[in-house]
N, CA and C of each residue as an Amber inpcrd file, in Angstrom:
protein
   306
 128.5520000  26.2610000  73.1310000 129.0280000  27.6210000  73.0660000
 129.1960000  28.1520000  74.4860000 130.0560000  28.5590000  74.7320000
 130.8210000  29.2650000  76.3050000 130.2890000  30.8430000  76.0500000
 129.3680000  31.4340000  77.2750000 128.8390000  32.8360000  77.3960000
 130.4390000  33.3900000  78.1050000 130.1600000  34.7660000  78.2640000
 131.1250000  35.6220000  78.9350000 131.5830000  35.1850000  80.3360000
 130.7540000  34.8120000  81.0140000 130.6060000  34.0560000  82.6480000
 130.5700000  33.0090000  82.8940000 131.4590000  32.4430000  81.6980000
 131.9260000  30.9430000  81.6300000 130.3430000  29.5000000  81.3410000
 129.3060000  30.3890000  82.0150000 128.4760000  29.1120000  81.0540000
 128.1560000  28.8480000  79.9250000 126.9540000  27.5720000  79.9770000
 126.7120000  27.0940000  78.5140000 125.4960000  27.8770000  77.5850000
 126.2820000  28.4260000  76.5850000 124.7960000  29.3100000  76.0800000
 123.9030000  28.1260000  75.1010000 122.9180000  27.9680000  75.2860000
 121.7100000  27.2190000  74.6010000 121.9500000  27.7130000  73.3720000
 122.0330000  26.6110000  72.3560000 122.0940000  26.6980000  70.7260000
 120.0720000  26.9750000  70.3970000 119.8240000  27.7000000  69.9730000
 118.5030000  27.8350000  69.6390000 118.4520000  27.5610000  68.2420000
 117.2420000  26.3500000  68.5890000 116.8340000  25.3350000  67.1910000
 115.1900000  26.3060000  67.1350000 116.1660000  26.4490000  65.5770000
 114.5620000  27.2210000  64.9040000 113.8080000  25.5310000  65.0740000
 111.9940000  25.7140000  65.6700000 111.4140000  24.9550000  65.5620000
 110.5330000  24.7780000  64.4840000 110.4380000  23.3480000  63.6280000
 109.8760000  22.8120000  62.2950000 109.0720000  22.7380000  62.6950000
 107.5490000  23.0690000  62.3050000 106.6280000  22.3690000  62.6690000
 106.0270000  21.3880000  61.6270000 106.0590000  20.3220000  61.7320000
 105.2830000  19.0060000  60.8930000 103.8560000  19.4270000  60.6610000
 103.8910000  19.8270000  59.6710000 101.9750000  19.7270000  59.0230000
 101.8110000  18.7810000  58.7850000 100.2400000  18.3520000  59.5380000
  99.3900000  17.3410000  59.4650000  99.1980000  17.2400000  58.3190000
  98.9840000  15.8970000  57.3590000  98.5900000  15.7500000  56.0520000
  97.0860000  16.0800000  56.2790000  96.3390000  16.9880000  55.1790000
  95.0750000  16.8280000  54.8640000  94.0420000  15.8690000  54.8350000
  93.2340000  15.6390000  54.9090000  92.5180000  14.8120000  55.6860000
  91.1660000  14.5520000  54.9460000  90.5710000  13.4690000  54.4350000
  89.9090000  13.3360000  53.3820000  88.8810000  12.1500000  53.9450000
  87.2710000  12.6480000  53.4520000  86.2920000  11.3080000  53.8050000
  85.9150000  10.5920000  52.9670000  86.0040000   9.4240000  52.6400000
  85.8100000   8.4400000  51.7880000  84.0990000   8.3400000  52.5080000
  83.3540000   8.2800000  51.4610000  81.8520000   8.6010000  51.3140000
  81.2990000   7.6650000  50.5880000  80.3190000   6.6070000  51.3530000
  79.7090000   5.6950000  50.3890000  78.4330000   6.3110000  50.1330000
  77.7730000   5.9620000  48.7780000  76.7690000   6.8500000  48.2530000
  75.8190000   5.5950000  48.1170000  74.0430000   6.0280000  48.6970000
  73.3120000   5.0680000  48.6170000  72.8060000   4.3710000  46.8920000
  72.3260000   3.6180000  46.6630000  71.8180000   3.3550000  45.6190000
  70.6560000   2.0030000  46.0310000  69.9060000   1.7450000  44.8860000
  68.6280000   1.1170000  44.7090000  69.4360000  -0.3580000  44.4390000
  70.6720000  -0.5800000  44.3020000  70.5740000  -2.5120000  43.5310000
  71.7950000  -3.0730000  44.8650000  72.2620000  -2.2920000  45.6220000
  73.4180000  -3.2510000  46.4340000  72.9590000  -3.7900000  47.5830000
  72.6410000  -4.7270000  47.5500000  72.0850000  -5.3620000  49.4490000
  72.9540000  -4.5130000  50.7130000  72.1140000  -4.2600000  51.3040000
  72.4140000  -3.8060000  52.9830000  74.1950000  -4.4540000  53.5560000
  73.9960000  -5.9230000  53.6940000  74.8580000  -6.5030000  53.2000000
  76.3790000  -6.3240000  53.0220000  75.8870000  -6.5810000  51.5910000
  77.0780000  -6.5070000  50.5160000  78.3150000  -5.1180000  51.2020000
  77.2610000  -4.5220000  51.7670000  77.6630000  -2.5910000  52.2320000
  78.4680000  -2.7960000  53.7000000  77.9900000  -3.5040000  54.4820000
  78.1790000  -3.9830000  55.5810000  80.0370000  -4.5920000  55.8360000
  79.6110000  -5.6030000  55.0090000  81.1620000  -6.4350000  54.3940000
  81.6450000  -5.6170000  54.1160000  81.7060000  -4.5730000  53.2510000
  82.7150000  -3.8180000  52.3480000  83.8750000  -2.9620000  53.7590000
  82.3880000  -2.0700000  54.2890000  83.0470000  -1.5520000  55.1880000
  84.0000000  -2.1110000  56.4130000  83.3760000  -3.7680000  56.7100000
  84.6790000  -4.5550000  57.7290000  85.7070000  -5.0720000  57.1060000
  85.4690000  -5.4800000  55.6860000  86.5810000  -5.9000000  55.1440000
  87.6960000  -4.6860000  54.5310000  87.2790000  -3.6890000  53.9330000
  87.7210000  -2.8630000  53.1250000  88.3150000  -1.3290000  54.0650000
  87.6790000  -1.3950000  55.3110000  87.7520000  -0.1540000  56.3020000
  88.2460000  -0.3770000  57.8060000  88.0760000  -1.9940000  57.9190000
  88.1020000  -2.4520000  58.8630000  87.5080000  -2.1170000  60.1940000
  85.9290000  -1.9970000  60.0640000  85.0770000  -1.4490000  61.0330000
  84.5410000  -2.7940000  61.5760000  84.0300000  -2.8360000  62.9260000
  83.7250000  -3.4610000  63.5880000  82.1650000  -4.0300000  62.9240000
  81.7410000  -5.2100000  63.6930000  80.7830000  -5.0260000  62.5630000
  78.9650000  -4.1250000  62.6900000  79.4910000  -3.7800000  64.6420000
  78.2440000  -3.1920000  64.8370000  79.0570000  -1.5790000  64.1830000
  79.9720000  -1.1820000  63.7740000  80.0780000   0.5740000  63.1800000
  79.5940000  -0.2100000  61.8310000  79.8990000  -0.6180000  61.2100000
  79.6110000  -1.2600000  59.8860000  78.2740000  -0.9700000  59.7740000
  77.2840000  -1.5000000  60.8910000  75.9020000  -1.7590000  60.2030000
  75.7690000  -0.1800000  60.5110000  75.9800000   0.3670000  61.2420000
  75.9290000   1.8600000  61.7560000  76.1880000   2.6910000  60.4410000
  77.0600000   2.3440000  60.2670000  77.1380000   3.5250000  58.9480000
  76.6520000   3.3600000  57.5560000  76.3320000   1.5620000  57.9660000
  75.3490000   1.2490000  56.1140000  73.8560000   1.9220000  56.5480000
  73.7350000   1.9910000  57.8830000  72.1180000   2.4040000  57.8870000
  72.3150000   4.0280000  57.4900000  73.4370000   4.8930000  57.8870000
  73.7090000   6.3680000  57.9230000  73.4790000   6.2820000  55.8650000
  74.1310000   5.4030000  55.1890000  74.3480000   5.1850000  53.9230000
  72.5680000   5.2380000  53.4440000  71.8340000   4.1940000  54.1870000
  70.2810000   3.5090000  53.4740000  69.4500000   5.1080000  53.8510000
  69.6920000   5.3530000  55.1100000  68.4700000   6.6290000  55.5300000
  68.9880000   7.9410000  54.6140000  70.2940000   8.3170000  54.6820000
  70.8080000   9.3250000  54.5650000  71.1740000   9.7480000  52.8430000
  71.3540000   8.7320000  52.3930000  72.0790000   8.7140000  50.8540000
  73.0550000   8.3320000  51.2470000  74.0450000   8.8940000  52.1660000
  75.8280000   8.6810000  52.0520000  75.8840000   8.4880000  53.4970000
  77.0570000   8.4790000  53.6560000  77.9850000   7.5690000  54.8070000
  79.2560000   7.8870000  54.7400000  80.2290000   7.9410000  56.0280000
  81.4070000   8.2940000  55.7700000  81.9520000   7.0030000  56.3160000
  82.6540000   6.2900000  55.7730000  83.2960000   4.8630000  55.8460000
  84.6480000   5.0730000  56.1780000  85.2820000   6.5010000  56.0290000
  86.5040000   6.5960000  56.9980000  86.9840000   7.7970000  56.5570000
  87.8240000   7.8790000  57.4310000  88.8870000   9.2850000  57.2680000
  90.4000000   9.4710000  57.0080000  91.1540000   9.6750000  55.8800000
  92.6750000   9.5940000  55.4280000  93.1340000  10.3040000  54.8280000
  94.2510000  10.1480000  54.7940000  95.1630000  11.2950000  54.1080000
  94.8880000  11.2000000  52.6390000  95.0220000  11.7290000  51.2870000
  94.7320000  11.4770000  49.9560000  94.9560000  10.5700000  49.3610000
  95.8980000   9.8060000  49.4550000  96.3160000   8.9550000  48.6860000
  95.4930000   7.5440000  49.0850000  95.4690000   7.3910000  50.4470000
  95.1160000   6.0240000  50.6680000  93.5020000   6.5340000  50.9500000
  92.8120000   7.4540000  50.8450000  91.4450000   7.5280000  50.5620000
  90.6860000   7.2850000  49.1370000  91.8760000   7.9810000  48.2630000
  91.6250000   7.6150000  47.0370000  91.5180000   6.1790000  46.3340000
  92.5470000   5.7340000  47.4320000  93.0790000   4.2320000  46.9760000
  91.6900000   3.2350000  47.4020000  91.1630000   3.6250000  48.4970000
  90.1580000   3.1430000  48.9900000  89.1450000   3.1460000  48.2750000
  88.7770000   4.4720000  47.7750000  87.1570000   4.5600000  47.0230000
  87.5030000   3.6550000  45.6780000  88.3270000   3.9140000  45.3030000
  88.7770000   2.4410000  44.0150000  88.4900000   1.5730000  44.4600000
  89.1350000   1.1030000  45.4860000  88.8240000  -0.3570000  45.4460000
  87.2600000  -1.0860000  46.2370000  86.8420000   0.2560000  46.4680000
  85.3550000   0.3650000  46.8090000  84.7080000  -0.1450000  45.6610000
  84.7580000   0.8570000  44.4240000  84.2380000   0.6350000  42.9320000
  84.6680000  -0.5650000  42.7510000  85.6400000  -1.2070000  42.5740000
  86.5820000  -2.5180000  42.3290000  85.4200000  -3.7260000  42.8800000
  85.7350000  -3.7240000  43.9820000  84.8080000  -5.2940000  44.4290000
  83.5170000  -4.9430000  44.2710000  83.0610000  -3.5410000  43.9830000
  81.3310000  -3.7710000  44.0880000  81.0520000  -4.0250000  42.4540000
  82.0490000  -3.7740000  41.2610000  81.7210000  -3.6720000  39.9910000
  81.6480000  -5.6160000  40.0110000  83.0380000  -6.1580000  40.3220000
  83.2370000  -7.3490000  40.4750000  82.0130000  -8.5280000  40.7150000
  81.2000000  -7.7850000  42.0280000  80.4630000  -8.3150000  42.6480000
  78.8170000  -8.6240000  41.6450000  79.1520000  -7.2600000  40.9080000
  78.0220000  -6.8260000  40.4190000  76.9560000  -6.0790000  40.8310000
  77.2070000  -5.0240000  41.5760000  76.7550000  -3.9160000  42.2130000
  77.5510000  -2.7170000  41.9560000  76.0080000  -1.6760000  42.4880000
  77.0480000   0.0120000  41.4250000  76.9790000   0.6040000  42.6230000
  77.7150000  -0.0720000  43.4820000  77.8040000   0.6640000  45.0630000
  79.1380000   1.9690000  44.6830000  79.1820000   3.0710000  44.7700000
  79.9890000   4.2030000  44.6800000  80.8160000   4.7010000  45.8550000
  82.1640000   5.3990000  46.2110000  82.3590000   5.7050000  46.9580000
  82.9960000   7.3440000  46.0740000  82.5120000   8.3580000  46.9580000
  83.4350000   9.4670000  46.4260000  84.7210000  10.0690000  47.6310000
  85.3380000  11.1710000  47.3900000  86.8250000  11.5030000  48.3640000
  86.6820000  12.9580000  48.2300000  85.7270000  13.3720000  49.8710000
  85.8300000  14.8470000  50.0570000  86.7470000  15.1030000  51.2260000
  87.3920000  16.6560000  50.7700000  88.0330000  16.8610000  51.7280000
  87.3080000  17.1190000  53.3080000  87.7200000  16.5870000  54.6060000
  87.4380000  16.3320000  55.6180000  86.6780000  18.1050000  56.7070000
């Protein structure tokens, strides 16, 4: 666009702002029958934690009751605590995970 004094007038872009998706903690809940373990694995295989955060957060899990095993948007937190329930039912353990918002 050409102003009165021959320059260029700046097109002004209304700015979008992108909202962050909501943000959700997948929460393992302690119980009396799942080995230390079993909890350990879940979280490197299933969360992909290193394996010294792993033991870190199964002990936050053994002292505490719960543990936060990660942080995601809804869908793939949800997807997670399933398949939390999934291999521990499999396994034969009633290891739980629940999905609070962050």
């Amino acid at each position: 666009m050409a102003t009165s004094d021959g320059g260029v007038k700046e097109q002004q872009r209304s700015e979008t702002k992108q909202q962050e998706p909501t943000l959700y903690n997948v929460v393992l809940l302690n119980d009396d029958y799942t080995p230390m373990m079993f909890v350990v694995d879940v979280l490197e295989t299933l969360f992909q934690k290193s394996p010294a955060e792993a033991y870190r957060v199964m002990m936050q899990v053994h002292l505490n009751g719960r543990g936060i095993a990660g942080v995601y948007p809804w869908e793939i937190a949800e997807t997670k605590a399933d398949r939390v329930a999934a291999v521990a039912r499999d396994a034969g353990y009633p290891l739980k995970a629940t999905v609070e918002e962050a």
